[in-house]
N, C-alpha and C positions, 0 to 999 in steps of 0.2 A: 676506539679505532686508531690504530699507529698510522701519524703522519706521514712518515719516514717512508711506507710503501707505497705513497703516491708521486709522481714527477713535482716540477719545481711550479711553482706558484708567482706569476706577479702581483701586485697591489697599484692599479693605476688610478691614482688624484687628481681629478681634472678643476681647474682655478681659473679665477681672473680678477685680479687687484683685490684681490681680499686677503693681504697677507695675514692680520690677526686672526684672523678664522681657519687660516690655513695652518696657522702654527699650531692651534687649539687642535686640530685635525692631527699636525703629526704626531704631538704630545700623546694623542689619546692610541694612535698606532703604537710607537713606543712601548704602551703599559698591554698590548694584546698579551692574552699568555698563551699561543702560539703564533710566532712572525711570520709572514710571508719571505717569501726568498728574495725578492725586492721588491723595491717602490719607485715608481716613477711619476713624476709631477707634470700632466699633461697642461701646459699655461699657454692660454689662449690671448698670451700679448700684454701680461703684464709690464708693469714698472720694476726697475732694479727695486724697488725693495721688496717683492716677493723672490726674487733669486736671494738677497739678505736674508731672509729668513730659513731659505733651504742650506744655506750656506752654514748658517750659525747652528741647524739641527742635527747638520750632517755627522759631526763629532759623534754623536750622540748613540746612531743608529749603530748596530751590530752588522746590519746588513747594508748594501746598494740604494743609494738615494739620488735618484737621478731626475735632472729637469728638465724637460724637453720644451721647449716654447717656440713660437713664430711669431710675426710682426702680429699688431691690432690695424685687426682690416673688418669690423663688425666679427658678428657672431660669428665662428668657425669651428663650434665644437667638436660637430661630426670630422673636421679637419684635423684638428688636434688628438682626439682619441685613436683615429686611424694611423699617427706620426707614432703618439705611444704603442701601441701594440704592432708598428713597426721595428720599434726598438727596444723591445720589452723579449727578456731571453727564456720565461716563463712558459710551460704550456698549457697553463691553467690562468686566465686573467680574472683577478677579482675588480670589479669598477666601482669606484662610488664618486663621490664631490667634495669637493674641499670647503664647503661650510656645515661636516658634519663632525660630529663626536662619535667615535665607536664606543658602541660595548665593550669590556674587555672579552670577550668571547668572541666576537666578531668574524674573525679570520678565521679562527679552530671551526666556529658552526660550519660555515660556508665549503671547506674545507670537507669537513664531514657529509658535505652535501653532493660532492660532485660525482658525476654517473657519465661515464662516454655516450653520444649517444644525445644529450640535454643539456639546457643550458638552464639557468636558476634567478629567479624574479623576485627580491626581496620589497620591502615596506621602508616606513620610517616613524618616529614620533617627531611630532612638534613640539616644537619650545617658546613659550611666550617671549617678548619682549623682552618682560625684566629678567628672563632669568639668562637668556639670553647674552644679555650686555651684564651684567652679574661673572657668567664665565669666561666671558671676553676679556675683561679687566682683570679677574682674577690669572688668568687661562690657567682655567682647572681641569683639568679633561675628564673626571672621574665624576658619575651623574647618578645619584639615587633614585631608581623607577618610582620610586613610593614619594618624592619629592612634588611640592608644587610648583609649577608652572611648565607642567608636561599635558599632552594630548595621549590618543590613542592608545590606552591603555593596554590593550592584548599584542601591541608592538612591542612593551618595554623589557620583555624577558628573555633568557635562553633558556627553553624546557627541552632537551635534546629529543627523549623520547616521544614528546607531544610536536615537535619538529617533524620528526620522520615520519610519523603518523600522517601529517600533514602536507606532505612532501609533495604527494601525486593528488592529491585530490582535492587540492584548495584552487579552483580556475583553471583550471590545466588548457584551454581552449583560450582563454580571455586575453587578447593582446591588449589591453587598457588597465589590464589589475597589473601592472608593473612598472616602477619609477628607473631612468640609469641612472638615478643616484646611487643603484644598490641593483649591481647585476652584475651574474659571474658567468662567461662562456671558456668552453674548451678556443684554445686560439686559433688550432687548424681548421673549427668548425667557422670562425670568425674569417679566415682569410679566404673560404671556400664558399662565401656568399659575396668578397669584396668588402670586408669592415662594413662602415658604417658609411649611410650615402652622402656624400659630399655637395647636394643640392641643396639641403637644409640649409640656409644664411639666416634663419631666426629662432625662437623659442620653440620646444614643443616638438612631438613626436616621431623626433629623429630614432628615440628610443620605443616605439611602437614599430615601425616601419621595419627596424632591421630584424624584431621581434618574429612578424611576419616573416619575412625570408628566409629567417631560422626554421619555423615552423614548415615552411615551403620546401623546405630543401629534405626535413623532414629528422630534424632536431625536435625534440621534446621539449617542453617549457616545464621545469620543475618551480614551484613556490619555498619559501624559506619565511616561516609562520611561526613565529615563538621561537625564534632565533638568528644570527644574524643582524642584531638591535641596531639602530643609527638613528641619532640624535638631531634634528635636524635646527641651526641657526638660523635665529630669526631674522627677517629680512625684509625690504620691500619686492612687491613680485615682481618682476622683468615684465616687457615690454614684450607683449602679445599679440603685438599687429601682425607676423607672419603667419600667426594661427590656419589662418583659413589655408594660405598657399599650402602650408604645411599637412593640411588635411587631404589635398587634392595627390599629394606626391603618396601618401599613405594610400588613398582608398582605389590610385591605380595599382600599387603594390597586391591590393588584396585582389582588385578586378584581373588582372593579369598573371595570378600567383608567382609572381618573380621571386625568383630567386637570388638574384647576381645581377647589382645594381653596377653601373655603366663607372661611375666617378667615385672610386674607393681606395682599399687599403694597398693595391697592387702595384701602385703608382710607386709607392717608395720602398716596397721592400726590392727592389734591386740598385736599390741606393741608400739605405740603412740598412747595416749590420746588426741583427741582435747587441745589445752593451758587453762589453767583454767585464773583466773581472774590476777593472780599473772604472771608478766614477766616470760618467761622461755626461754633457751636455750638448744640445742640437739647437740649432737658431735654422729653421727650413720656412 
C-alpha cells in the first residue's frame, strides 16, 4: 500500500520524568522504516532533563520533533494529550507512551491500518525487569520477539496479511480490549467528540471513556493484532486510587451514550496553532 496517497500522519508521545525511556522510545522511532510526518512529546510536567533529551535527539530526526509540556500539577494526561493534538498539523494521530520500544514496522502497520470512518486499538508485550534495565543502559531500541524476557507472545509480530484478517473481527464492540498506549484516531474524529475528558486527574480509563464516545458518535473501533508491535518498559504500576472515580465518569459515559464530553480539546484550539514548519515548543 503506497503511503504517499494517504494525508500527513502525527506520532504523539506522552511522558513524565522518564527521560531514559523516552530516549529509548525515540531511538526506536528513529529506526521505523516508514516515519510519521511528525512527532510530538506530549510531557505531563517533566524536569529539564527530559526537554535535554528531546533537545539532544532532535538533530537526529529527518522530521518535526516537537515538545509540548505544562506545569506538574498531578496526573493531567487527558490534559496533555488534548494540548498535543491541539498542536499536532497531522490528520491522522498515532498515540502511544513514552516507556515503549517500537517495532520497526510500527508506524508503516498502523498506517496501513487506517479507514475514515474508525479509529484503531492496539496491544503491547511485556518486558521483564532484566531485560528491561538491560536496554535502558544499553539504549538499544532494536528487540528480538524470539528473545527472553518478553510476555505475550502473539503480540510480538508484524504478519500484515494476518493483520487485516484481523482488523474487524478481533472485539470490535469491546471498550476494555484496548490500552492508549497504542491508539490511533482520525483527528477531526478526535475534535468532534472534544479530545479526551479532562475530569480524569488519576490512572485508568481515560482511554476507555473517549473509546466510548467514539463509538457513540458512531466511529468504528478497528483492532491492530499481529501488528503494530510495542514493547512495553518495565516499571512499577502507578498509583490506582482514582480507579473507582474513574469508573463512575466511564459507566455514566456508557449509561448516558455521550458523545461530547464538557472539559476537552476545544479549549485550546483557538489558541494553538497547528506547529508550522519551524520546531516549536508550548509551556500551557
Amino acid at each position: 500500500m503506497d503511503m504517499k496517497t494517504f494525508s500527513k500522519s502525527s506520532l504523539i508521545i506522552s511522558t513524565y520524568n522518564w527521560p531514559e525511556a523516552l530516549r529509548l522510545c525515540l531511538l526506536s522511532v528513529r529506526q521505523q522504516s516508514v516515519l510519521p510526518d511528525e512527532i510530538i512529546i506530549a510531557d505531563d510536567g517533566s524536569t529539564r532533563h527530559t526537554a535535554d533529551v528531546i533537545d539532544d535527539l532532535r538533530p537526529l530526526f529527518p522530521i518535526r520533533l516537537i515538545h509540548v509540556w505544562q506545569e506538574d500539577d498531578g496526573f493531567q494526561l487527558s490534559k496533555i494529550r488534548n494540548k498535543a493534538i491541539a498542536t499536532s498539523s497531522g490528520d491522522y494521530i498515532i498515540q502511544i507512551d513514552g516507556d515503549l520500544v517500537l517495532h520497526r514496522h510500527f508506524v508503516r502497520d498502523h498506517l496501513s491500518m487506517r479507514r475514515r470512518g474508525t479509529f484503531v486499538a492496539g496491544s503491547r508485550v511485556l518486558m521483564n525487569r532484566e531485560l528491561s534495565d538491560k536496554l535502558l543502559y544499553l539504549q538499544k531500541s532494536r528487540i528480538n520477539p524470539f528473545q527472553s524476557g518478553l510476555g505475550n507472545f502473539c503480540n510480538r509480530f508484524s504478519i500484515p496479511w494476518l493483520s487485516r484478517y484481523m482488523a474487524d473481527r478481533y472485539k470490535p464492540n469491546d471498550i476494555y480490549a484496548l490500552r492508549g498506549c497504542n491508539m490511533a484516531f482520525w483527528r477531526d474524529d478526535l475534535v468532534r467528540v472534544n479530545g479526551y475528558n479532562e475530569v480524569f486527574h488519576a490512572w485508568g480509563r481515560e482511554d476507555n471513556e473517549i473509546a466510548v464516545r467514539l463509538l457513540n458518535s458512531g466511529v468504528r473501533k478497528r483492532a491492530i493484532k499481529f501488528g503494530g508491535a510495542v514493547f512495553h518498559i518495565f516499571h512499577r504500576e502507578v498509583d490506582r486510587g482514582g480507579c473507582r472515580e474513574n469508573d463512575l465518569y466511564l459507566s455514566d459515559a456508557l449509561l448516558h451514550k455521550t458523545v461530547y464530553c464538557h472539559l476537552g480539546i476545544r479549549q485550546y484550539l483557538d489558541i494553538i496553532e497547528p506547529a508550522p514548519l519551524a520546531e516549536k515548543e508550548f509551556a500551557l
